[in-house]
N, C-alpha and C positions, 0 to 999 in steps of 0.2 A: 503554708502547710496545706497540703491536700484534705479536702474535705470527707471523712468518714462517709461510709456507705446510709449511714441510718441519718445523717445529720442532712444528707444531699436530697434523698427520698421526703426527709420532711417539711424542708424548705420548698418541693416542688409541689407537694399538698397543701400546704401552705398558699400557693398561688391561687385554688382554686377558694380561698377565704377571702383572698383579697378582691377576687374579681367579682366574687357576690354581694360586695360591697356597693358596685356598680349595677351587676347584672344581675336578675332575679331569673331562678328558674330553668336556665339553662348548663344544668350540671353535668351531661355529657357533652357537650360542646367542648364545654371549657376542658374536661378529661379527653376529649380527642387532640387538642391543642396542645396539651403536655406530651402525651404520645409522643407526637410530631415533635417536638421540641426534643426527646428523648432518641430520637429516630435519627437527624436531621434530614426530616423531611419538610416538607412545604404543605399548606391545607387549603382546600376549598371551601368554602360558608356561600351556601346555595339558600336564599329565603326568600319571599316576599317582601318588597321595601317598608321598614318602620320593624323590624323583626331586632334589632338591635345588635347588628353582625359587626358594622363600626368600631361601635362602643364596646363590644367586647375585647375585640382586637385592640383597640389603645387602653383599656382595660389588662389585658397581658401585657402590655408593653410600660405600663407605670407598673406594673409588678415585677419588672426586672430589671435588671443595672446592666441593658444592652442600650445601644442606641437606635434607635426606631426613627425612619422614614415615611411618611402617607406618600402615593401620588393618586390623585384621580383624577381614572381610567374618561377619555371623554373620546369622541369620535377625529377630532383635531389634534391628539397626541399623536408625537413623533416618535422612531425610536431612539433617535438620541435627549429626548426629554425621560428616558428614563436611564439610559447606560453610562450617559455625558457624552463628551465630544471634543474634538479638537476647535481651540480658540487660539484666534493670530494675535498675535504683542506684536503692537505697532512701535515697541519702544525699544523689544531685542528682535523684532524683524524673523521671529522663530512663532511657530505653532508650538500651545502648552496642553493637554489633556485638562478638562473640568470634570471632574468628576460628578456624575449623575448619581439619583436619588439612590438606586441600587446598592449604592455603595454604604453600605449600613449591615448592624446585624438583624433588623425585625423590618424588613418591607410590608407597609398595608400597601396591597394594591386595589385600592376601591372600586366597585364595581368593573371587574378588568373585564366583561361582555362589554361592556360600551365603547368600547374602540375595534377599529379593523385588526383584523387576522395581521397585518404588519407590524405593527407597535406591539402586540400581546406575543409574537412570537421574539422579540426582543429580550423575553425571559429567558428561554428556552436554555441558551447557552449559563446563563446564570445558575437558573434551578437544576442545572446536570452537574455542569464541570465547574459550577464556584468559582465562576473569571468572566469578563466581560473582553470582549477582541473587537477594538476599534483602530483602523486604519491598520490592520495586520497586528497589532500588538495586542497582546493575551496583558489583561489585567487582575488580579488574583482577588477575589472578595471576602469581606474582613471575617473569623470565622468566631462565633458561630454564625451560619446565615439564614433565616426562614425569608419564606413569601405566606403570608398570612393574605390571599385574596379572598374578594365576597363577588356573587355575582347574584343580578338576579336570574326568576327564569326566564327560558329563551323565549316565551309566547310574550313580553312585553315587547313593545315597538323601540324599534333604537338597538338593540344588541344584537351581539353576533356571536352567534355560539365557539366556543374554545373547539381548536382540530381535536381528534384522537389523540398526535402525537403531545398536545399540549397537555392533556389533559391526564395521559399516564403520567405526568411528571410531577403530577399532582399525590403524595403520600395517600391521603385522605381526604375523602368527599365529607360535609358534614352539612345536612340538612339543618338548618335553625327552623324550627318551626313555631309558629303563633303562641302565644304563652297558653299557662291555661287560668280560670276565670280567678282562681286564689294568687295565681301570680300575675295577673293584671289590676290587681287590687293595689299587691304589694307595689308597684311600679308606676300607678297613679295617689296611691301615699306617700310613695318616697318624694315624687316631686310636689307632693302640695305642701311637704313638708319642706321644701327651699332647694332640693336635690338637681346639679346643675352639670344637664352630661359631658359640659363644655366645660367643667373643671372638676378633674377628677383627684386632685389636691386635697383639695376640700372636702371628697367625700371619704377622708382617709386612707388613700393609697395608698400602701407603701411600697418600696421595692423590697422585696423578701427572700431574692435569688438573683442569681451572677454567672456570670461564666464559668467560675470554679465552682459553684455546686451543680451546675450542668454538664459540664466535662467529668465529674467524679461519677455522675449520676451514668451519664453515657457508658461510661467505663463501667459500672456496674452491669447494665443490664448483657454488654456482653458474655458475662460469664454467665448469665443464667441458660439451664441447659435446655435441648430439647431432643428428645430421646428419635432413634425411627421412623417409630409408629406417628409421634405426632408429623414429622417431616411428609412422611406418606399420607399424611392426612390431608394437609394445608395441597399435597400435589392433585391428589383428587378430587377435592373438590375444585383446582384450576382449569382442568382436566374435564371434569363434568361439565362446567361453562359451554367449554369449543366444540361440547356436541348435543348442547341443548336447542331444540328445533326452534325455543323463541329468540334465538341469537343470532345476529350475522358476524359478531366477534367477541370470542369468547377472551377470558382473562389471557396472558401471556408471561412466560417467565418473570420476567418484572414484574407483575403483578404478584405472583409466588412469593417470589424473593420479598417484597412489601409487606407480604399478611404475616410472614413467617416473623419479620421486624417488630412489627405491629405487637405482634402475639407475646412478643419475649417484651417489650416495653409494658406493658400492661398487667402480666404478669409478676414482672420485678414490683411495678406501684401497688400489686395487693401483697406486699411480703413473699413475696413469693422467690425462690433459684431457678424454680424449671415449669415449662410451660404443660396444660392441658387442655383436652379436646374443646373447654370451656373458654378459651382465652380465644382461641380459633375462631370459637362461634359468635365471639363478643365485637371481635373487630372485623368480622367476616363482609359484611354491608357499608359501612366507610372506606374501608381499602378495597371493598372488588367493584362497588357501584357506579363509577365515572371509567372502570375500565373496560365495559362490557358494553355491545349496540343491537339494539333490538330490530327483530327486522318489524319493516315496516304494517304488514299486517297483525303482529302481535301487540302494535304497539295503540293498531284501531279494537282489538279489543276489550285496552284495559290494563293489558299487562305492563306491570313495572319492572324495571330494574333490581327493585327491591324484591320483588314478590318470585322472580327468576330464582336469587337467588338463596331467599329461604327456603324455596323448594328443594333445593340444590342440597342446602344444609339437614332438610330432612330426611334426605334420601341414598347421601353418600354413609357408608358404614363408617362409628364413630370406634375407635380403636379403643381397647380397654386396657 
C-alpha cells in the first residue's frame, strides 16, 4: 500500500530525530540532506576535519532501510575500485563483471578531494545517468541512489579540488561548520557518557524510512506548485550571477533548474503545496555556492561565494 502524503513527510522529519541521536547541533545539515534525498540529488559536506561530516552521513544511513556503501576517497584509488570491473573465471574461461561499491542506494564518498581528478571523475557518469558503463556496457544503478560525499578544504596539503563540471553535479553544497560552545558540551557528555561513533546501534538508531515513504514523498513534492513570479524569480537571480563583476562563472541552467527543486522540496517539508519567495531564499546559498567561480582578485580581497551571493539575494526584486 502506498504510503500517504502526511505519513511519508513524517517519517522523513522523523530522520532528522534519529540523527541527533548521533549528531549534535547540526540541524540544517541534516535538513539539507533530506532535501537531497527528496530531489534525488547528491550532496556535498565541505568542513574542517573532526566537524563530524562521516558520522553524520552513516547517521542517515542507519536511518534508512536503503543499503549504504563507504569508499575512502585516498590518492591510490582506482576507478574501477569504485564502478567494479571485469574479472576472468579461470574455471568457465569467460570474464564476469564484479560489481563496485557504487552499486548501492546511499554511497559515502569520504573525503572524495583526496584522490586525482581520475578516480572522482568515475562518478560522474553515476551521479548524471544512474548507470556505470564498463567495457561499453551501461550498467543501471539501484534506485534510489545518492552520493553523500564530504571533502575537506582545498588549502589542506594532499587534495585536489573537484573540476566545475564535477562539482554542478553536486545538488547541494553544505558547509558543516565547528559546533558551538553548548553543542560541544553536549558532544563531549555524550561520549563521557559511554557514546561510541563506531556503533551507532547502540546509540538507538533506528531505521524510520524506506524506499516507499521516499518514493510517495518524492511523488508529492511534485505537485507542489510554483506560480510565474516565483519561476521568474529563481531566473534572476541565476541571471544576476553571470553578470556579477566578482564572478568569472556565474550559475547556469542547471543550476536554475536545482534551486527551482530545492525550493518545491522544502517547501512541501514545512506543509506547504506551493513554493515562496522565502523558500528561494532559504536554499538560495547550498544550491548556487559550488556553482559559481570568483575571479581571482575578488577572491584576494575577501570576497566569498557566499557573500556574492547574498548580495545577489538583496538586490534582485522579490515578487509579491
Amino acid at each position: 500500500m502506498t504510503a500517504t502524503t502526511d505519513s511519508a513527510r513524517s517519517s522523513l522529519e522523523a530522520l532528522r530525530t534519529e540523527i541527533a541521536k548521533a549528531v549534535v547541533g547540526q540541524d540544517s545539515t541534516v535538513t539539507g540532506l533530506v532535501v537531497a534525498l527528496l530531489c534525488r540529488g547528491h550532496v556535498l559536506l565541505e568542513g574542517v576535519p573532526g566537524t563530524a561530516k562521516t558520522l553524520l552521513v552513516r547517521a542517515l544511513a542507519a536511518s534508512l532501510e536503503l543499503d549504504t556503501k563507504r569508499v575512502q576517497f585516498t590518492p591510490d584509488l582506482m576507478p574501477s575500485d569504485v564502478t567494479g570491473s571485469l574479472v576472468y573465471d579461470a574455471r568457465t574461461a569467460e570474464f564476469s563483471f564484479q560489481d563496485g561499491p557504487v552499486f548501492t542506494n546511499l554511497l559515502l564518498a569520504d573525503e572524495i578531494n583526496r584522490t586525482p581528478p581520475k578516480t572522482q571523475s568515475s562518478l560522474l557518469e553515476a551521479m548524471e545517468e544512474r548507470q556505470v558503463t564498463v567495457d561499453g556496457t551501461p550498467r543501471k544503478l539501484p534506485e534510489p541512489f545518492l552520493v553523500a560525499a564530504t571533502m575537506n578544504p582545498v588549502e589542506y596539503e594532499g587534495t585536489y579540488p573537484l573540476p566545475e563540471a564535477q562539482l554542478d553535479r553536486f545538488l547541494l553544497k553544505l558547509n558543516v561548520p565547528l559546533p558551538s560552545r553548548a553543542d560541544e558540551i553536549g558532544v563531549l557528555t555524550r561520549h563521557a557518557a559511554g557514546f561510541d561513533p563506531r556503533d551507532l546501534h547502540s546509540a538507538g538508531i533506528r531505521p524510520v524510512a524506506g524506499a516507499r515513504e521516499l518514493e510517495a514523498a518524492r511523488e508529492a513534492v511534485t505537485h507542489v506548485t510554483v506560480s510565474p513570479e516565483i519561476t521568474g524569480y529563481v531566473v534572476d537571480l541565476c541571471r544576476a550571477t553571470r553578470e556579477s563583476p566578482s564572478l568569472t562563472l556565474g550559475v547556469s541552467p542547471r543550476g536554475a533548474t536545482a534551486l527551482l527543486a530545492t525550493s518545491r522540496a522544502w517547501a512541501w517539508l514545512t506543509g506547504r503545496d506551493y513554493v515562496t519567495p522565502d523558500d528561494v531564499k532559504a536554499l538560495a546559498l547550498p544550491t548556487l555556492r559550488h556553482r559559481v567561480q570568483l575571479r581571482p582578485e575578488a577572491e584576494m580581497e575577501g570576497v566569498t561565494a557566499d557573500s556574492v551571493i547574498t548580495a545577489i539575494l538583496s538586490h534582485v526584486p522579490v515578487p509579491r
